[in-house]
C-alpha positions, 0 to 999 in steps of 0.5 A, spaced: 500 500 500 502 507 498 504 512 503 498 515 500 493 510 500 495 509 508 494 517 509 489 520 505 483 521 510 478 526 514 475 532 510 476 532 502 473 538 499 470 537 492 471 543 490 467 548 486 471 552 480 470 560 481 466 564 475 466 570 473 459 572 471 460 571 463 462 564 466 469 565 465 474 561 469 477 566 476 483 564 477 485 569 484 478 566 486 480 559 485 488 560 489 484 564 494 479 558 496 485 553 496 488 558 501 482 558 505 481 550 505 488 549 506 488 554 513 481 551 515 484 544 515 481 541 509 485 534 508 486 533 501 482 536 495 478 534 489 480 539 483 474 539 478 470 533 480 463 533 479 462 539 483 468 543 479 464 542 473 468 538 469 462 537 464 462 544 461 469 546 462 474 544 456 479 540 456 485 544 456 481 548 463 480 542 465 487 541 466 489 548 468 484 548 474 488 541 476 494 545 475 493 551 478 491 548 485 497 544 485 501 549 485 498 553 490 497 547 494 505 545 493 504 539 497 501 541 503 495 536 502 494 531 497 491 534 491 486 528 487 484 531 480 477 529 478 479 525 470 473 521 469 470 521 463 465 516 458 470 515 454 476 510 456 480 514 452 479 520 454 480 518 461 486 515 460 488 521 456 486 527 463 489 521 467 496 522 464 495 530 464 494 529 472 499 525 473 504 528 468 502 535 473 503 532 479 496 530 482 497 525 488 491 521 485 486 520 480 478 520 482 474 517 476 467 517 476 463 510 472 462 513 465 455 516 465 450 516 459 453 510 456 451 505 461 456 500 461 455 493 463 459 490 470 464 487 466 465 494 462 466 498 468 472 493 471 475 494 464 474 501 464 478 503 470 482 496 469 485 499 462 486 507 466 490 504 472 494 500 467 496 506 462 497 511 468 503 510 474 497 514 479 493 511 485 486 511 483 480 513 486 473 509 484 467 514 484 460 511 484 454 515 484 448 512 481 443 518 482 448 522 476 451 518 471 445 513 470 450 507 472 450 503 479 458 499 480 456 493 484 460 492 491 462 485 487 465 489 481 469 494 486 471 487 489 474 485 483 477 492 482 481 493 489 485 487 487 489 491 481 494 495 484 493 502 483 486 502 485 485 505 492 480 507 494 473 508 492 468 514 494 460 511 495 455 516 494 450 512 494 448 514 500 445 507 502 449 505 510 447 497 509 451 497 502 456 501 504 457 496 511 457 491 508 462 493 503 468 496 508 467 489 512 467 484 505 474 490 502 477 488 509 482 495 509 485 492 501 482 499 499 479 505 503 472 506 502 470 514 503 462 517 504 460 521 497 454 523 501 455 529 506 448 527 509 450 520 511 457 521 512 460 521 520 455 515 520 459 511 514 465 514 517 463 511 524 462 504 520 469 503 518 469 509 512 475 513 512 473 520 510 469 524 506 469 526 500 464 533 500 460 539 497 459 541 504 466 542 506 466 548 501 463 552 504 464 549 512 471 546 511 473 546 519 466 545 520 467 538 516 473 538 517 472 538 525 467 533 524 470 527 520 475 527 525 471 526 531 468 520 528 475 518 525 477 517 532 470 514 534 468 520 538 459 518 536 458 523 540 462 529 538 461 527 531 453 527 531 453 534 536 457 537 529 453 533 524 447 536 527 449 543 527 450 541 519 444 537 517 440 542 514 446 545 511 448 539 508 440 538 505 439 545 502 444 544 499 442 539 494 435 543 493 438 543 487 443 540 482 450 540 485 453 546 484 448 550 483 447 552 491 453 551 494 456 555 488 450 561 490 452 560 497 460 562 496 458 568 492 453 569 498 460 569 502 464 573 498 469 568 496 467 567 489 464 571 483 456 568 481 459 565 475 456 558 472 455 555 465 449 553 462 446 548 462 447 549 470 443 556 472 444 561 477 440 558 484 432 559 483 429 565 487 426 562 492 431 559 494 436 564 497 432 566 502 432 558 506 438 558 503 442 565 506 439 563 512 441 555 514 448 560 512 447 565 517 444 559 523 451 554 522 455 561 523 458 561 516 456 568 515 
């Protein structure tokens, strides 16, 4: 096992990419949210996972943004570039981009759209692990990609060598019990699911790999910790604090609300590209006040 694979844990934030308002990228705003998180105790972060917008990004942005966080990082946490892609092709290809950058690891999401088999998804992440010399991370999250990979297909693939982990956002406890007990520590399981995470984590998880951590990082950070040492009853007093925010931010399509939130901090522009659009009306009120009731503003 890689010092990596051993290391990673607690709070990862999946980090958004800061626009301007013409959804062009900041690049100030982006290297002052990886300040941020690393000074709040953010443990390691997801450049351009799924709530960095890799679907409307280019590629080249794509691999600026991995880039551009970590250089700023410059090795004070782990930095994981989010790589997925339908194509096996083009996933091999951001893999390579992300290893030859310097990224610590890779998150790779299931193909979505296309709707492979079981056996197609082993042979996806089979064919990238085998073309790039970078530790990876499964990503399954069923309520996005139209895809579900099995326990037993993540069984099978935490016998290859670079696979090290994989992030569950099912948010299905039972399922992801039986899955850290059947893995028996030959790859790390993290909660994908902010809602149910301290309760994984307390099931043998270790960590969470989070959209709530964008706007609460100590917060998430402090929380994951807590449940990380088995502390139940400090990491449910702090999952409690959090339970709203981390419903509200789902009331509409990630990134949509947390995007809206950090404008509604100050940290970044309002920017978001289409078909994603700006957080409807009658949200920002509900949502400025969970802000306001956590103590985030």
């Amino acid at each position: 096992m890689t010092q990596l694979a051993q290391n990673l844990q607690g709070s990862i934030v999946a980090l958004v990419t800061p626009m301007f308002e013409d959804g062009s990228v900041d690049w100030k705003a982006l290297e002052k949210l990886v300040e941020w998180h690393v000074a709040q105790g953010t443990n390691a972060i997801v450049a351009v996972g799924t709530t960095g917008e890799p679907s409307t990004l280019s590629m080249s942005e794509h691999t600026q943004v991995i880039q551009e966080v970590i250089r700023v990082v410059n090795k004070r946490i782990p930095v994981i570039a989010g790589t997925g892609a339908n194509s096996t092709h083009e996933a091999i290809e951001l893999t390579k981009e992300a290893h030859a950058l310097g990224a610590d690891a890779a998150l790779l999401v299931t193909p979505y759209y296309n709707k492979p088999t079981q056996e197609g998804l082993y042979q996806h992440f089979k064919a990238v692990a085998e073309a790039v010399d970078l530790p990876i991370v499964l990503y399954n999250v069923p309520g996005r990609t139209g895809v579900d990979m099995t326990n037993e297909t993540i069984l099978r693939l935490a016998d290859i060598e670079r696979v090290i982990a994989v992030k569950d956002a099912t948010g299905d406890l039972v399922r992801g019990k039986e899955l850290i007990d059947a893995l028996k520590g030959r790859i790390s399981v993290f909660s994908g699911d902010d809602e149910t995470a301290a309760e994984l984590i307390s099931l043998g998880a270790k960590g969470n790999i989070s959209v709530t951590a964008n706007v609460a990082p100590k917060i998430m950070s402090e929380m994951c910790a807590a449940a990380l040492q088995q502390n139940q009853e400090l990491a449910q007093e702090i999952n409690h604090k959090i339970a709203n925010l981390n419903n509200i931010l789902f009331c509409e399509s990630n990134p949509i609300p947390v995007k809206w939130a950090l404008h509604e901090m100050g940290l970044i522009g309002s920017g978001i590209r289409l078909p994603l659009t700006p957080l409807a009306e009658q949200y920002r009120a509900p949502l400025r006040e969970t802000l306001k009731a956590t103590g985030i503003i």
